[in-house]
C-alpha positions in Angstrom: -28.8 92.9 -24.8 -27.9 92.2 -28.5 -28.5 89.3 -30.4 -25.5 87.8 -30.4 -25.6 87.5 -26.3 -28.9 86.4 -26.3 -28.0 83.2 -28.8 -26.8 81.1 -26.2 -29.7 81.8 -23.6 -32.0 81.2 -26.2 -30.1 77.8 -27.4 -29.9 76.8 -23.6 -33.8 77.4 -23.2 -34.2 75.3 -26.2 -32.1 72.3 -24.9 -33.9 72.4 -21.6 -37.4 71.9 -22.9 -36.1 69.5 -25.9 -34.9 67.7 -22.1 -38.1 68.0 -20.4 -40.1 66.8 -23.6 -37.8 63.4 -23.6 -36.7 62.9 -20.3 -37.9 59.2 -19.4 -41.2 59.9 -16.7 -40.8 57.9 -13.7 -43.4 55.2 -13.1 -44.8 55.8 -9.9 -45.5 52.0 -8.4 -49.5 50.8 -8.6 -51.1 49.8 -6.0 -52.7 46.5 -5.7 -56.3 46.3 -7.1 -57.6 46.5 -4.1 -55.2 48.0 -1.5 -56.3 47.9 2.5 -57.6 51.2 4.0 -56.1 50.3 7.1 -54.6 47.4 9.2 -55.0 47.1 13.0 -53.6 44.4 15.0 -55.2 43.6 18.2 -58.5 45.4 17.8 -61.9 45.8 20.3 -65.0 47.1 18.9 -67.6 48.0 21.0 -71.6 47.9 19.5 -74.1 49.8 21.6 -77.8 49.8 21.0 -80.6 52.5 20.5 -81.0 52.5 23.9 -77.1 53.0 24.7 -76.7 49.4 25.8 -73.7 46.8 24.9 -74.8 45.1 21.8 -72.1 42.9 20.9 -68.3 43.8 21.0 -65.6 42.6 18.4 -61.9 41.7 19.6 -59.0 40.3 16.5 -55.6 39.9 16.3 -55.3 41.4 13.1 -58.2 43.6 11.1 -57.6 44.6 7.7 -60.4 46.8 5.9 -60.9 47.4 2.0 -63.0 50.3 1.4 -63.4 50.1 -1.7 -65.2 46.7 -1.6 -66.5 47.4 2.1 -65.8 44.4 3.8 -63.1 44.0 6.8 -60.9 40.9 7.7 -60.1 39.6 10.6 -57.8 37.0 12.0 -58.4 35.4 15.1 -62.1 37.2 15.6 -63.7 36.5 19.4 -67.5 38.7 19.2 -69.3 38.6 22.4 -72.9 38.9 21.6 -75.3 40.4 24.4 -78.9 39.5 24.4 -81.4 41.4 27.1 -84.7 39.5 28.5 -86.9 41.9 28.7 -89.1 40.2 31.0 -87.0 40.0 34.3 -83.9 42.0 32.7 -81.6 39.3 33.0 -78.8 39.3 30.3 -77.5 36.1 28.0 -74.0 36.5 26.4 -73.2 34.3 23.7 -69.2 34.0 22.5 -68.8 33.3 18.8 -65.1 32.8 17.9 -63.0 31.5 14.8 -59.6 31.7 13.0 -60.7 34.0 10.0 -63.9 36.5 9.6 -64.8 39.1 7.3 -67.5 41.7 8.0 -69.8 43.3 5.2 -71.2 47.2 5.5 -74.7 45.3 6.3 -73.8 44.1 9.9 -73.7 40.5 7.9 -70.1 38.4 9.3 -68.8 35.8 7.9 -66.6 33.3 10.1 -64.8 30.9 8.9 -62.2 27.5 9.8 -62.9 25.9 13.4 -65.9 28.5 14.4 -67.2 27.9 18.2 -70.6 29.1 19.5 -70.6 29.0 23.4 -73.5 30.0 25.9 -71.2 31.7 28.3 -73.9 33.0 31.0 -74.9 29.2 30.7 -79.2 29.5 30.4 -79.8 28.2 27.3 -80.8 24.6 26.3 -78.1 25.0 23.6 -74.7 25.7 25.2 -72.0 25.1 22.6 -72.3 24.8 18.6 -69.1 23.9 16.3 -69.1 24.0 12.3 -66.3 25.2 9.9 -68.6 28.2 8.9 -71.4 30.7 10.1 -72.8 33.9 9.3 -73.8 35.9 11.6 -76.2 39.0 11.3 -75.1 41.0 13.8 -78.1 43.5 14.1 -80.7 41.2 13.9 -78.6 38.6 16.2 -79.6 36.0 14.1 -76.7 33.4 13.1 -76.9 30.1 10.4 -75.1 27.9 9.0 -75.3 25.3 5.0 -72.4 23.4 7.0 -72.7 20.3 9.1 -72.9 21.5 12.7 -72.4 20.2 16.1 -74.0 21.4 19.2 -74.5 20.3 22.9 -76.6 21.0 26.2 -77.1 20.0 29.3 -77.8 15.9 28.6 -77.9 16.0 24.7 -76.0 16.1 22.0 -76.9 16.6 18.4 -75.9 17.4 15.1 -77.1 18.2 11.4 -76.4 19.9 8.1 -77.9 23.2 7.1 -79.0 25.8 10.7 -80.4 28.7 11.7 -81.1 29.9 14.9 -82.4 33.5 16.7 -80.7 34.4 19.7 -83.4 37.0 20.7 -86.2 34.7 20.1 -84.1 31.5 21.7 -85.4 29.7 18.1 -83.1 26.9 16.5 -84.1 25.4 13.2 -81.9 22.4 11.6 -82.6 21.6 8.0 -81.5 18.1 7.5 -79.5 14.5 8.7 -80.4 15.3 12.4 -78.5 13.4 14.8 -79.4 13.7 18.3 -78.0 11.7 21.2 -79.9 12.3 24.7 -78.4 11.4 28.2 -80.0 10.2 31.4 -77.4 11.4 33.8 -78.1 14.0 36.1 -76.4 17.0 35.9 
């Protein structure tokens, strides 16, 4: 090939790469800061213990997990808690629900706006608490409350600000302005 036919392949070579050098790049669209792992709409979660028994189950409407800050959100969260007597083998299930939750990596969850506690298997002194929020500690089964909260049982009701209470250990422990209202009727 002579010089003269190589001129324009050379020349064309030059215009492509003066085009690839100044070609505008395309942005590519950012995520948001932090982005969801994943989003699952009408969710069930089932816990089991070392012993390969139901711990606690959670059910949403809507989950949405951030891994990077390792927590999960849910809408709508219902978590049926299981606690085993030991002594006569007999098992208490307690229903926590809310409209919003969010779950940390350390079992610790966070429910929030019009949260219910009910004693569904109906043995407990306490069978229903309302506040606006609780935390839960889901491994140790341990829930509490800085909020003002409500709760009833068979013939009482009471109320204060500030709880905590052990489901294992049936223990309930109100920090301040109790309130307690106890009925004669039988039940």
């Amino acid at each position: 090939m002579s010089k003269r036919q190589a001129i324009p392949y050379i020349l064309l070579l030059i215009v492509f790469l003066i085009w690839l050098y100044l070609k505008p790049q395309q942005e590519l669209t950012a995520l948001s800061e932090h982005h969801p792992s994943y989003i699952a709409y009408n969710i069930t979660n089932d816990h089991f213990n070392e012993m390969g028994q139901i711990s606690h189950q959670v059910f949403a409407t809507k989950a949405t997990s951030y891994s990077d800050k390792e927590i999960t959100v849910f809408e709508n969260p219902k978590v049926l808690i299981y606690i085993q007597n030991e002594q006569d083998n007999s098992i208490t299930t307690w229903q926590v629900t809310s409209e919003n939750g969010a779950l940390s990596e350390d079992n610790k969850l966070v429910l929030s706006d019009d949260v219910w506690v009910k004693n569904l298997s109906l043995d407990q002194l306490v069978q229903t608490m309302s506040t606006e929020q609780l935390t839960i500690l889901l491994a140790e089964k341990e829930i509490s409350s800085e909020l003002l909260v409500h709760w009833q049982g068979p013939q009482m009701e009471q109320q204060g600000i500030g709880m905590w209470a052990s489901l294992v250990s049936e223990e309930l422990i109100v920090k301040k302005q109790i309130k307690a209202v106890y009925l004669n009727e039988a039940q």
